[in-house]
N, C-alpha and C positions, 0 to 999 in steps of 0.2 A: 504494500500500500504506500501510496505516492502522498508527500506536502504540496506538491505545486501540480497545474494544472497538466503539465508535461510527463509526472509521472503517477500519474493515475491511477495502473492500471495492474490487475495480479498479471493476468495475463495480456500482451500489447500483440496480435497480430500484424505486422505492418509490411505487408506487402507478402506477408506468408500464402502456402498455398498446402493443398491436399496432406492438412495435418490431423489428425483424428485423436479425441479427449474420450477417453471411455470411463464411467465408472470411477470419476474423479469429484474430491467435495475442491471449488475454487471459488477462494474468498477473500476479499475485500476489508481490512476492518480497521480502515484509516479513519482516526476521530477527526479529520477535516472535511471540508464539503467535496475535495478531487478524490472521489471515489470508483470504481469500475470492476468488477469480476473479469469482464474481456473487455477491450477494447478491439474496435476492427479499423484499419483503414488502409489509403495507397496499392488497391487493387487484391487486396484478403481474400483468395477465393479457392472456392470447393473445401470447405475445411468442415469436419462434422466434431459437432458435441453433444455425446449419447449416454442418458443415463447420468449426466453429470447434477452436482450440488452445485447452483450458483448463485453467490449471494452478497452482501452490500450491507451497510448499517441500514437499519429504520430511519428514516426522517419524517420529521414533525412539522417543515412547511416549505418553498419553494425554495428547493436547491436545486440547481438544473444539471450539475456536475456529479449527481450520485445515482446514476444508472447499474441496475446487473449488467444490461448488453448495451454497447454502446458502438454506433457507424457514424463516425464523422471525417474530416479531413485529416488531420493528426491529431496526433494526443494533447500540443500543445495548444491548438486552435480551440475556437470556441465551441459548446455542444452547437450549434447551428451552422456551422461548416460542412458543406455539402461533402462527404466521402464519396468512395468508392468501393464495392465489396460487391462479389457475386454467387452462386452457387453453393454458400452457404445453409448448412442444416446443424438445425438444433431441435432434438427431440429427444423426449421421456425422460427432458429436466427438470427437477424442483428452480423454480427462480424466487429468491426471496428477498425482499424490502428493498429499498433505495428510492427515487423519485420517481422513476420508469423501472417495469421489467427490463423492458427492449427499448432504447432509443436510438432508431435510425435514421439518420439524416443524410439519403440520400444524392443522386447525381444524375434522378433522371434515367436515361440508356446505360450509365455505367453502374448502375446499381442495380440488378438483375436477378429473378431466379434464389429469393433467400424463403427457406423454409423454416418453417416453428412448428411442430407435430407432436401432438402429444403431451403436451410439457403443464407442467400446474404453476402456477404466476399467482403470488402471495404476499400480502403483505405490505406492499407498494403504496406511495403517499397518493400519485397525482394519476398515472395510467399502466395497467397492465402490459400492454403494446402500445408505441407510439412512434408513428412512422410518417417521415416524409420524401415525394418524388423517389417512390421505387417502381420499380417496373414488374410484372410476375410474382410477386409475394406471392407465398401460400401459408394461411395459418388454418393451419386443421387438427382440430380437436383439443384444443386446448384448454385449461380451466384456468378461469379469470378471475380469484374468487377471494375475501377476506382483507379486503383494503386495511392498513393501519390504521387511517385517523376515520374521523365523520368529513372529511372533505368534502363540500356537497359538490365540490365542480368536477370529480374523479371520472375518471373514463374507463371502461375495461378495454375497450381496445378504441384507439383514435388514427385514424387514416387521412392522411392531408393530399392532395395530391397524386397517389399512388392510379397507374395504370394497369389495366390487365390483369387484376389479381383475383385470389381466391378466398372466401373467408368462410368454411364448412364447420358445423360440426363441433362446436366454440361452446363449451358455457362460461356463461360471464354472470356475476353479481358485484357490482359495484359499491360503494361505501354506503354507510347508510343516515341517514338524511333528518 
């Protein structure tokens, strides 16, 4: 776990490719707001995490730097730095607490093709999934469920932008109100 916004991350994929996480807990558990379990960016692709523990501190209100999954441009950049990552899967993982499960902040055509299957999302302040300008997402069967706070403005899953994608198969129960 990183002090500054550049080291963020347990794990920093940065331009990795076809690396496979099996069966692993990876955690996060920096008492500052630059938090991340992964990090993705500069073209991160085919890489799977299966079966994995992913997890982050709980927060109590708008920290935008404490993501389990984070796709932006670099580590150092802001979370609204348009990244790059493709082909990407993540499935039959616990993802627990931080501001977002998944924060990805896409590039459009270069962000392509990322999967979340199966996985249970817990815990989280602001939104289960939260995604911007991807192309092909597919999140299928995921459970969205057990927000931290009463945030009344929580999302289980929020999509901005995103073309072409697939969202099946989801239970979501958002904070409560």
């Amino acid at each position: 776990s990183g002090t500054t916004q550049a080291q963020r991350a347990t794990i920093s994929l940065n331009g990795a490719k076809y690396i496979t996480f099996r069966k692993m807990r990876i955690q996060n558990t920096s008492s500052t707001y630059n938090a991340n379990a992964v990090f993705l960016c500069n073209q991160a692709d085919y890489n799977v995490f299966d079966s994995c523990y992913l997890a982050v501190p709980l927060v109590t209100s708008y920290y935008y730097y404490v993501n389990v999954i984070q796709l932006a441009q670099n580590e150092a950049g802001s979370y609204s730095t348009q990244g790059n990552a493709s082909y990407n899967q993540f499935k039959n993982c616990t993802i627990y607490g931080g501001f977002s499960g998944v924060y990805f902040y896409g590039n459009n055509t270069n962000s392509t093709n990322n999967e979340f299957t199966k996985n249970v999302f817990t815990q989280q302040y602001y939104a289960g999934i939260y995604t911007y300008y991807m192309y092909y997402l597919k999140l299928a069967n995921n459970s969205v469920t057990n927000f931290y706070s009463n945030n009344s403005s929580s999302y289980g899953i929020y999509i901005y932008n995103n073309y072409y994608s697939s969202v099946t198969g989801n239970t979501i129960q958002t904070g409560m109100y």
